[in-house]
C-alpha positions in Angstrom: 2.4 1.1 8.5 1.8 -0.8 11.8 1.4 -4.1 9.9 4.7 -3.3 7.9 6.4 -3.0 11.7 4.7 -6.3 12.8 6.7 -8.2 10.3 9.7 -7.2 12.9 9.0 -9.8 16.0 9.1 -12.4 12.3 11.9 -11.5 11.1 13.1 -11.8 15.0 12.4 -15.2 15.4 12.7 -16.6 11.6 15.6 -16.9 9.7 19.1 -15.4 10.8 17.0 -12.4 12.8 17.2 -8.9 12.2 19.4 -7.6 10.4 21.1 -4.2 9.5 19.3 -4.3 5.6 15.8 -5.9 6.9 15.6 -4.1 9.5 16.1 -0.9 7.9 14.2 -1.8 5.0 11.0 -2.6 7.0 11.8 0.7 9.5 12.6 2.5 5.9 9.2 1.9 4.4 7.4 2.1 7.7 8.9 6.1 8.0 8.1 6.5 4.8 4.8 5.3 4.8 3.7 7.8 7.7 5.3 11.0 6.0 3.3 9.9 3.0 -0.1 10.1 4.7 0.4 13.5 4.6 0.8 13.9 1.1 -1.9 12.1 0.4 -3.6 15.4 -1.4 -0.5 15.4 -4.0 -0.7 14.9 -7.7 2.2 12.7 -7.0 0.5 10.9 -4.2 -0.1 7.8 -6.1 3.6 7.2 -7.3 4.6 7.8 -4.5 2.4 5.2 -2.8 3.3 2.9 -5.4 6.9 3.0 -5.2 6.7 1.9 -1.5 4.8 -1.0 -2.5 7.4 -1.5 -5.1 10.2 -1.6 -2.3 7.8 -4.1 -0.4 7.8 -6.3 -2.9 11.7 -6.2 -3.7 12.0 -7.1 -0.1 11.5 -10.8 -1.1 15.1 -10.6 -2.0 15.9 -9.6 1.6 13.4 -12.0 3.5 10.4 -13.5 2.5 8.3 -12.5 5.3 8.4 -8.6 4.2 7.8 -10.0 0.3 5.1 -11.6 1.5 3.7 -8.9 3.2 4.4 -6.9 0.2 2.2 -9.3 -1.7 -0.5 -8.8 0.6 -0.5 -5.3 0.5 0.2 -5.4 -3.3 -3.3 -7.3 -3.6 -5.0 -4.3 -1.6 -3.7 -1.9 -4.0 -4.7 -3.8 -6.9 -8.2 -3.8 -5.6 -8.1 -0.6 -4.4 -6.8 0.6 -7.9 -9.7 -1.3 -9.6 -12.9 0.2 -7.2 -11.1 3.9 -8.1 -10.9 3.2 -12.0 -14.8 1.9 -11.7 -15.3 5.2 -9.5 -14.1 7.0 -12.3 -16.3 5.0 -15.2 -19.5 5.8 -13.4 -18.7 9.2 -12.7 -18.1 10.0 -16.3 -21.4 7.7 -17.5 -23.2 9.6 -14.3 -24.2 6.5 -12.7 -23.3 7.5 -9.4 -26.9 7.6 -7.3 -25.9 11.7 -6.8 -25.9 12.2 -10.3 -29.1 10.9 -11.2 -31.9 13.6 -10.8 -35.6 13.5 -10.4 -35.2 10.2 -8.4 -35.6 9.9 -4.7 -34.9 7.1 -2.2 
């Protein structure tokens, strides 16, 4: 959230400034991005995570600043949706050091 709102002294000094549209998409998607951490615990918590990122990344047709931040943060969620699919393939195999019994250290 706070990196999304430091892409507002950028669009400040680039381009034709702030404007109505980019500055309420990046306060938009800030706001929403700090009601969603509290729905983190959600079975809809992912979507919902996604679709911000989504918005991010539509805001290349606003300004490219917030598309490119929406890139970077797209590239975090990529990696971040590959560690928790690996997560989940060594849970299942039980590869996880906590699941293997009998060994210590």
């Amino acid at each position: 959230m706070i990196v999304v709102l430091l892409t507002l002294p950028i669009l400040a000094q680039l381009g034709g400034g702030i404007t109505w549209l980019s500055g309420g998409l990046v306060l938009g998607s800030a706001l929403a991005m700090f009601l969603g951490a509290g729905l983190q615990g959600r079975s809809w918590a992912m979507t919902y995570n996604l679709a911000i990122q989504v918005v991010l990344l539509l805001g290349f047709f606003v300004d490219l600043s917030i598309g490119f931040v929406g890139v970077l943060f797209g590239g975090v969620w990529a990696y971040l949706l590959h560690l928790r699919g690996d997560m989940r393939r060594r849970i299942e195999k039980g590869q996880l050091p906590s699941q293997r019994s009998g060994q210590i250290g």
